[in-house]
N, CA, C and O atoms as a GROMACS GRO file, in nm:
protein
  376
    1UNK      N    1  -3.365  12.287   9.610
    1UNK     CA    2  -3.438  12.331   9.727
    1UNK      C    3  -3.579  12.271   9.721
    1UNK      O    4  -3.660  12.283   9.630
    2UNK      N    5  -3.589  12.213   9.822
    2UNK     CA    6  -3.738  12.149   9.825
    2UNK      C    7  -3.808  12.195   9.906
    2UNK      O    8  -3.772  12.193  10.023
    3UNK      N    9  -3.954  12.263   9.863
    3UNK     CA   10  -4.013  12.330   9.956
    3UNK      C   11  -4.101  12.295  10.005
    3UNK      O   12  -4.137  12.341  10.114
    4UNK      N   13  -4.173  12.191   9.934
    4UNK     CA   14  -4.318  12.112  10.021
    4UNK      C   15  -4.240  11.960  10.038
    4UNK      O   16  -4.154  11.931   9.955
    5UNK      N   17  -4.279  11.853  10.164
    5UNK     CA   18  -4.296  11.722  10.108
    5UNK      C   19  -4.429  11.670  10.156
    5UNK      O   20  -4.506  11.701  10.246
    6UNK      N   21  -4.427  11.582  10.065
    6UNK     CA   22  -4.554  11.457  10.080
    6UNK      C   23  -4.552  11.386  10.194
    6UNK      O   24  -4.461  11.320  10.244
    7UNK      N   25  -4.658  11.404  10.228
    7UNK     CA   26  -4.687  11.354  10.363
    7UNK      C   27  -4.766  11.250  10.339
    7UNK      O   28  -4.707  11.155  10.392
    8UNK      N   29  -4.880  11.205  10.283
    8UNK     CA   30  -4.916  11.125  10.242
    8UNK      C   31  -4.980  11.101  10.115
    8UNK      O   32  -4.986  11.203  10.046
    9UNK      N   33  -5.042  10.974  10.052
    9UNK     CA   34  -5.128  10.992   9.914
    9UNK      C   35  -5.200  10.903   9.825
    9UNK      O   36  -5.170  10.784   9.834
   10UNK      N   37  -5.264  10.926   9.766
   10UNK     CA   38  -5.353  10.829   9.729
   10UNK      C   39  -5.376  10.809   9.611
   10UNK      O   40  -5.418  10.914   9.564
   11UNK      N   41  -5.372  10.695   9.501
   11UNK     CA   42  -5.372  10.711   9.374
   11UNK      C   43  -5.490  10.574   9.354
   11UNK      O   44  -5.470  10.456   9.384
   12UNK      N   45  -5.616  10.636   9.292
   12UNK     CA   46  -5.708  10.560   9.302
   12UNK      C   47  -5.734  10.476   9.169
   12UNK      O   48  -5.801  10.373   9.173
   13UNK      N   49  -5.683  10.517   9.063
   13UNK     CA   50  -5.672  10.440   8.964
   13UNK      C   51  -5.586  10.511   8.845
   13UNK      O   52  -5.582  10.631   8.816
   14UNK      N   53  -5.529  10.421   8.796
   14UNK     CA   54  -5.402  10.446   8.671
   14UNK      C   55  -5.377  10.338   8.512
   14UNK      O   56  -5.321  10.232   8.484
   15UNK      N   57  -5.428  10.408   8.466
   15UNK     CA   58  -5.418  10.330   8.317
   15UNK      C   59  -5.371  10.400   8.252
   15UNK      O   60  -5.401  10.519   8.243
   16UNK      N   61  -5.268  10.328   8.177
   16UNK     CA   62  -5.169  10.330   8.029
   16UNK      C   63  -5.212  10.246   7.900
   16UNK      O   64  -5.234  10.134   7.854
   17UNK      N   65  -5.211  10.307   7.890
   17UNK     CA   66  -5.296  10.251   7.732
   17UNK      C   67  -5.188  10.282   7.637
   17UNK      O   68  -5.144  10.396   7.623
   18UNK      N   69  -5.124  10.128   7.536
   18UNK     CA   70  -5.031  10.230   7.431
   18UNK      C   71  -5.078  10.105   7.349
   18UNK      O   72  -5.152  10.015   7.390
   19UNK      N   73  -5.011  10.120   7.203
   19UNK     CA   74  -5.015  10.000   7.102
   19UNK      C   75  -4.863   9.996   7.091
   19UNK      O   76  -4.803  10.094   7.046
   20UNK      N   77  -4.790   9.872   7.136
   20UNK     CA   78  -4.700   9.737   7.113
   20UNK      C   79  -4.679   9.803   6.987
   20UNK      O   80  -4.612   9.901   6.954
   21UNK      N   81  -4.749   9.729   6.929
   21UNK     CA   82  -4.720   9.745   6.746
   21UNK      C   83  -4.672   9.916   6.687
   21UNK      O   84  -4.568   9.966   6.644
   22UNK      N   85  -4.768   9.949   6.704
   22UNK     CA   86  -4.721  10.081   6.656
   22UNK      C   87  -4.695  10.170   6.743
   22UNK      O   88  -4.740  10.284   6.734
   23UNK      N   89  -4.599  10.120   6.862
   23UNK     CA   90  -4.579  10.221   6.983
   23UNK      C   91  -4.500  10.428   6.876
   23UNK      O   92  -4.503  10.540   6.927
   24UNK      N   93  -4.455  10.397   6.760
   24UNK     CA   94  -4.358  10.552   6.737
   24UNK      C   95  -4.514  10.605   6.698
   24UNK      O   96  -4.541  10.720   6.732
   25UNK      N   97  -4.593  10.545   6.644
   25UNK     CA   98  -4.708  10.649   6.557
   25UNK      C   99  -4.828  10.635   6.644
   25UNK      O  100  -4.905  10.729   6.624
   26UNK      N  101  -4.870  10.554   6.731
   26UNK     CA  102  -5.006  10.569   6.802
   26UNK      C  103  -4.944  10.677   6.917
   26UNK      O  104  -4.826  10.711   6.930
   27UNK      N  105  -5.053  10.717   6.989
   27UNK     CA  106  -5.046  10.827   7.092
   27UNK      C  107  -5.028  10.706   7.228
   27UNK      O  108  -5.037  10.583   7.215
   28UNK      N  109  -5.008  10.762   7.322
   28UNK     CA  110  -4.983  10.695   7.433
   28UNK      C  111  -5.057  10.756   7.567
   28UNK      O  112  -5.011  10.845   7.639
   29UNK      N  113  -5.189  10.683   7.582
   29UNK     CA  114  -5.262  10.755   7.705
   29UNK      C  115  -5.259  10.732   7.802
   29UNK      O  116  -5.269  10.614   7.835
   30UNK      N  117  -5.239  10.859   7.923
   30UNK     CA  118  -5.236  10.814   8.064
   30UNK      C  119  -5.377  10.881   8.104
   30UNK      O  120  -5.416  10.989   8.060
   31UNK      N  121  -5.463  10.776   8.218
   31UNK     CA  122  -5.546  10.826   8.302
   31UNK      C  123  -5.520  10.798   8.392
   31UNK      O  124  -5.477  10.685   8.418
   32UNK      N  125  -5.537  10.908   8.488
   32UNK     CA  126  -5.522  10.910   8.641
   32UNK      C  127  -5.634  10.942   8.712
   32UNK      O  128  -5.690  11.042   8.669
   33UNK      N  129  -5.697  10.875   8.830
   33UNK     CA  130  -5.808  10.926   8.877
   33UNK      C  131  -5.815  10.930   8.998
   33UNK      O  132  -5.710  10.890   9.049
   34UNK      N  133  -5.903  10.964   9.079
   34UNK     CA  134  -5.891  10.991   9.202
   34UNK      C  135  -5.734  11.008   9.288
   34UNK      O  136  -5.668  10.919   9.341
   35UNK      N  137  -5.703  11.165   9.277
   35UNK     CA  138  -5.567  11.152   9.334
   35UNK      C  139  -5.584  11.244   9.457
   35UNK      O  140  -5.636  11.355   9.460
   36UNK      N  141  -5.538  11.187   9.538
   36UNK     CA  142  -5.526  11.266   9.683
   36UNK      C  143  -5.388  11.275   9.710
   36UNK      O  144  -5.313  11.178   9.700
   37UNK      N  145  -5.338  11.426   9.754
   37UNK     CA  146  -5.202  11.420   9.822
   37UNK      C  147  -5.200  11.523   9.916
   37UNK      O  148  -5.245  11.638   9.906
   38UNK      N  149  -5.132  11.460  10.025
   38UNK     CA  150  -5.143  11.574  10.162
   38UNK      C  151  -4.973  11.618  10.144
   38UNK      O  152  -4.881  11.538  10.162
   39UNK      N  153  -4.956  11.751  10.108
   39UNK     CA  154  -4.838  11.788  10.129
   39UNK      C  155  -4.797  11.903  10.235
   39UNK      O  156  -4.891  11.982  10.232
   40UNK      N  157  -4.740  11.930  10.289
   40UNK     CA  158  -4.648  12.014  10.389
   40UNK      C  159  -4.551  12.059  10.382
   40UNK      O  160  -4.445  11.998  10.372
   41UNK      N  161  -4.575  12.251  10.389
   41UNK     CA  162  -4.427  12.271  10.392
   41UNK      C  163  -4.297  12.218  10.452
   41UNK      O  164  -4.279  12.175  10.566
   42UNK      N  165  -4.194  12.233  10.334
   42UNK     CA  166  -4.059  12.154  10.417
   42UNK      C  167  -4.004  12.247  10.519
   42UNK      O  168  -4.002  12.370  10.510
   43UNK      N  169  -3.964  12.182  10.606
   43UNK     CA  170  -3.933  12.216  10.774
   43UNK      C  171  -3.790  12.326  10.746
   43UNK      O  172  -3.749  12.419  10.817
   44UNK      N  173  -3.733  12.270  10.609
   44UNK     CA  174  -3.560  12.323  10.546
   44UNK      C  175  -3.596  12.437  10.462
   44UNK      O  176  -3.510  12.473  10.381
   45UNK      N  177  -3.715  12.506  10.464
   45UNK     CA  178  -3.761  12.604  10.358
   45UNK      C  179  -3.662  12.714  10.382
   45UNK      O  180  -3.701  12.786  10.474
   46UNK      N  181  -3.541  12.753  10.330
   46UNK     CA  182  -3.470  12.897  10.308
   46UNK      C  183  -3.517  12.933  10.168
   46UNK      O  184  -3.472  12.865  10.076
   47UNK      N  185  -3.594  13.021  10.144
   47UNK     CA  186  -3.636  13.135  10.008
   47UNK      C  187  -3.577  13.220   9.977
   47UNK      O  188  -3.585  13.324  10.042
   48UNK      N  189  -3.507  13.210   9.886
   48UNK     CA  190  -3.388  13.309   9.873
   48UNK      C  191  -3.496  13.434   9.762
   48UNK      O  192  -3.528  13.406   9.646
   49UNK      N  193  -3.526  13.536   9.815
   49UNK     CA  194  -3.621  13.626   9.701
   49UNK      C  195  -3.556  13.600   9.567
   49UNK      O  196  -3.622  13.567   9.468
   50UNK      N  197  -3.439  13.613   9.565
   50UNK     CA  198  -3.361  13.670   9.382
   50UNK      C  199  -3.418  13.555   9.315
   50UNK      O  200  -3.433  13.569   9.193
   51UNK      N  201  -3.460  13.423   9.375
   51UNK     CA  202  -3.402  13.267   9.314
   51UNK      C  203  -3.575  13.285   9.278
   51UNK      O  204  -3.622  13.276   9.165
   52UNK      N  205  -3.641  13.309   9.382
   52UNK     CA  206  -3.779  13.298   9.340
   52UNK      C  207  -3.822  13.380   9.242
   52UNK      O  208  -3.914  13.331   9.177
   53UNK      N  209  -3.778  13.520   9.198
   53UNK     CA  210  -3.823  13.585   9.131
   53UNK      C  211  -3.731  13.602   8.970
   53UNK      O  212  -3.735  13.682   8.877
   54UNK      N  213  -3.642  13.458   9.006
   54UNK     CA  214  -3.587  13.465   8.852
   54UNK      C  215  -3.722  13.320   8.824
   54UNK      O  216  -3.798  13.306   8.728
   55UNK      N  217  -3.713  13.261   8.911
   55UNK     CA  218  -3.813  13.151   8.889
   55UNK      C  219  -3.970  13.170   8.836
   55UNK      O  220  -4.042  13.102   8.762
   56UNK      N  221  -3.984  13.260   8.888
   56UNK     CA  222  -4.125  13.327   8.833
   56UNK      C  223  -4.151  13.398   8.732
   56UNK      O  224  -4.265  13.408   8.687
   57UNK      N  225  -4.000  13.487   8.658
   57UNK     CA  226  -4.012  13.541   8.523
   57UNK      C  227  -3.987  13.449   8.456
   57UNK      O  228  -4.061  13.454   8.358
   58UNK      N  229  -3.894  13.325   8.447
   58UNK     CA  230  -3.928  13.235   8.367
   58UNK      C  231  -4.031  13.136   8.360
   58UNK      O  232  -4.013  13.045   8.280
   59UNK      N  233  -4.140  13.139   8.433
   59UNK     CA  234  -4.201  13.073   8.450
   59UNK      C  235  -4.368  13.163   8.332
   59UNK      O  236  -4.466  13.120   8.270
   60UNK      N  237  -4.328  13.250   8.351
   60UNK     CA  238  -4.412  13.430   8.284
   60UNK      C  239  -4.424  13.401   8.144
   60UNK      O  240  -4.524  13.379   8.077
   61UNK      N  241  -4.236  13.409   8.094
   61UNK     CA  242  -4.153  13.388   8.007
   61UNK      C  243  -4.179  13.278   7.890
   61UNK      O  244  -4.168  13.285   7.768
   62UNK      N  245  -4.227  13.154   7.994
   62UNK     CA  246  -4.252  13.012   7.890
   62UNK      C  247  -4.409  12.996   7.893
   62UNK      O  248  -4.449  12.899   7.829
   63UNK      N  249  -4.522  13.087   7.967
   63UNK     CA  250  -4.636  13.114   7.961
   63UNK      C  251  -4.642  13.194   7.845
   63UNK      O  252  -4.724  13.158   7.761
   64UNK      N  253  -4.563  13.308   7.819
   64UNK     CA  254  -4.606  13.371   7.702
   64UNK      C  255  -4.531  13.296   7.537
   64UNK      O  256  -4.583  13.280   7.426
   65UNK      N  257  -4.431  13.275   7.573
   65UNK     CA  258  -4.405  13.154   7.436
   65UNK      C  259  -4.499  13.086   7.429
   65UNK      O  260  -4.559  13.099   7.322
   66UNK      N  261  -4.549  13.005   7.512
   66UNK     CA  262  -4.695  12.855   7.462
   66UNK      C  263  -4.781  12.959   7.374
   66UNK      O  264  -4.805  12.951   7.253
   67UNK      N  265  -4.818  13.048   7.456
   67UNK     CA  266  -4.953  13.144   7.413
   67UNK      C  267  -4.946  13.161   7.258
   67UNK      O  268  -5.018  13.121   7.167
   68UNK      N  269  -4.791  13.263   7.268
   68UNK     CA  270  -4.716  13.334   7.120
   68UNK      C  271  -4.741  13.188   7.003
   68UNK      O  272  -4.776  13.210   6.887
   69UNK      N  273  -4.719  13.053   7.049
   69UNK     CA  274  -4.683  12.935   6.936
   69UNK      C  275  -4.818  12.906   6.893
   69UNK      O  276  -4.850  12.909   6.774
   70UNK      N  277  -4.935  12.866   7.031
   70UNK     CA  278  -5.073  12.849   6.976
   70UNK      C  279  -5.145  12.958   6.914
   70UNK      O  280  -5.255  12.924   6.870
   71UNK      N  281  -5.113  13.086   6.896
   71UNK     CA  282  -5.159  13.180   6.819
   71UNK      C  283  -5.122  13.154   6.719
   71UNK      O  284  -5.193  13.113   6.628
   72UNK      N  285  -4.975  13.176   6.713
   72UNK     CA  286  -4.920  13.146   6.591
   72UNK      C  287  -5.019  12.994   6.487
   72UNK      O  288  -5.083  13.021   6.386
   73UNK      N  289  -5.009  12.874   6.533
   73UNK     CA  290  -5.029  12.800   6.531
   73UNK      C  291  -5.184  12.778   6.446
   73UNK      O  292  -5.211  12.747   6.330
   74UNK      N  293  -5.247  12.804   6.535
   74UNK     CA  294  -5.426  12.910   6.501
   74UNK      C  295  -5.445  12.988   6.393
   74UNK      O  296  -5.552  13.009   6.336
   75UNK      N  297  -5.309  13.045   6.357
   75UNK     CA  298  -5.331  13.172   6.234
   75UNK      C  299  -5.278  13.059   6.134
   75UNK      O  300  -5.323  13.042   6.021
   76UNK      N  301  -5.189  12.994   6.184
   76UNK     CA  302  -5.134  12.891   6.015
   76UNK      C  303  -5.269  12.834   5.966
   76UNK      O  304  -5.310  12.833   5.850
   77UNK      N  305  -5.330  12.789   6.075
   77UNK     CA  306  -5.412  12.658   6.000
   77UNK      C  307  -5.567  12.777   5.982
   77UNK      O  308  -5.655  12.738   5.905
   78UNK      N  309  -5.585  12.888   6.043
   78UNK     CA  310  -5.670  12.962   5.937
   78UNK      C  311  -5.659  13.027   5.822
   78UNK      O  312  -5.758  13.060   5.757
   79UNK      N  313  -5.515  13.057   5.776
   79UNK     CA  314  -5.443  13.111   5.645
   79UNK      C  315  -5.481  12.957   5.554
   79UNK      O  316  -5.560  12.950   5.460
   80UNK      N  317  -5.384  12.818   5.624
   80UNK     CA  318  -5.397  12.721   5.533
   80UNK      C  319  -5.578  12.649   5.460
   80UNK      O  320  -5.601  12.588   5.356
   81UNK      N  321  -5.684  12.700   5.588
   81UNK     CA  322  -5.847  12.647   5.570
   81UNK      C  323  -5.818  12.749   5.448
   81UNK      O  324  -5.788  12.686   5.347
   82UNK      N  325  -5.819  12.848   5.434
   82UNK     CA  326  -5.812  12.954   5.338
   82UNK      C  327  -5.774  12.915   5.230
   82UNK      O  328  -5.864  12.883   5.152
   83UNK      N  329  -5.634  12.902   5.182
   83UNK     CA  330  -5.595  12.881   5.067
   83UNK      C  331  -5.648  12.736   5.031
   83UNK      O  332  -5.665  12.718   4.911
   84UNK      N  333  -5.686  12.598   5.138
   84UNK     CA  334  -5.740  12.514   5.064
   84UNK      C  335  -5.906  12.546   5.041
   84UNK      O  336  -5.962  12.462   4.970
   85UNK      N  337  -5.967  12.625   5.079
   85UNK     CA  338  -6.091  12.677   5.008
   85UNK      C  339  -6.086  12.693   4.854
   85UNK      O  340  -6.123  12.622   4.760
   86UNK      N  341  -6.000  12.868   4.870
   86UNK     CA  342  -5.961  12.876   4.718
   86UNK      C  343  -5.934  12.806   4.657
   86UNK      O  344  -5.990  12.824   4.548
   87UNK      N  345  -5.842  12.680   4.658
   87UNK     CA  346  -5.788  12.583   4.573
   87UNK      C  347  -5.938  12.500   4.503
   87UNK      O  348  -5.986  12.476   4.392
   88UNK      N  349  -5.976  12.474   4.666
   88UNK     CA  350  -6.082  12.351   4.607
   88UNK      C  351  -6.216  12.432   4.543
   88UNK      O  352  -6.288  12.359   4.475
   89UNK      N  353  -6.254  12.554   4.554
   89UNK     CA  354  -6.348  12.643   4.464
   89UNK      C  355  -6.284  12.649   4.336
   89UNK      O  356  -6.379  12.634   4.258
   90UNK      N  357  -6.185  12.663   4.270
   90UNK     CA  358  -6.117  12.655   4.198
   90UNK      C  359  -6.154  12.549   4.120
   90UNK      O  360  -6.234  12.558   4.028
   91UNK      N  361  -6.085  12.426   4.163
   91UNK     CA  362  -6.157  12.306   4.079
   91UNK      C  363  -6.317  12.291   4.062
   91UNK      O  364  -6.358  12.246   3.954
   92UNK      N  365  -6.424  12.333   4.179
   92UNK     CA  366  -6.492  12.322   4.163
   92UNK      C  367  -6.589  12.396   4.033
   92UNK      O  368  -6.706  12.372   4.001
   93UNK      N  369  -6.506  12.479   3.984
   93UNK     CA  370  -6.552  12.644   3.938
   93UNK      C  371  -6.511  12.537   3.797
   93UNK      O  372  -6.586  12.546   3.700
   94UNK      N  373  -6.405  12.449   3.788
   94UNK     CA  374  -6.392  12.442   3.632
   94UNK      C  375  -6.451  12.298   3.571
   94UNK      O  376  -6.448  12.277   3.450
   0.00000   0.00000   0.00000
């Protein structure tokens, strides 16, 4: 179901930046700049409520997983600053 289309648009500049050579281990950057897009609801819009509101708890659903992983995520690497403190006071201490 498609609910908006593009009516018109504008893409004012686009660079990809990657390294050839080490395309598996370098990062691969996109910039996009100046973007204009005129969109409009589609003329075929039927909204079925049930469809939208399973669409929106999963949408809730994978908002609170990201959140739950970068917390998570946040607490590893302040437990891990931690234990490599201790470690390296440790050597320093002997």
């Amino acid at each position: 179901m498609q609910l908006i289309k593009l009516h018109s648009g504008h893409l004012g500049k686009f660079t990809l930046s990657l390294h050839w050579m080490n395309l598996g281990n370098q990062p691969v950057e996109i910039l996009i700049e100046d973007v204009y897009l005129l969109v409009v609801p589609s003329p075929q819009t039927n909204v079925d409520p049930d469809e939208e509101e399973r669409r929106a708890q999963s949408a809730k659903a994978e908002r609170l997983e990201n959140a739950e992983l970068l917390h998570m995520r946040g607490q590893a690497e302040i437990s891990h600053g931690t234990i490599e403190s201790r470690i390296s006071g440790r050597f320093l201490a002997r």
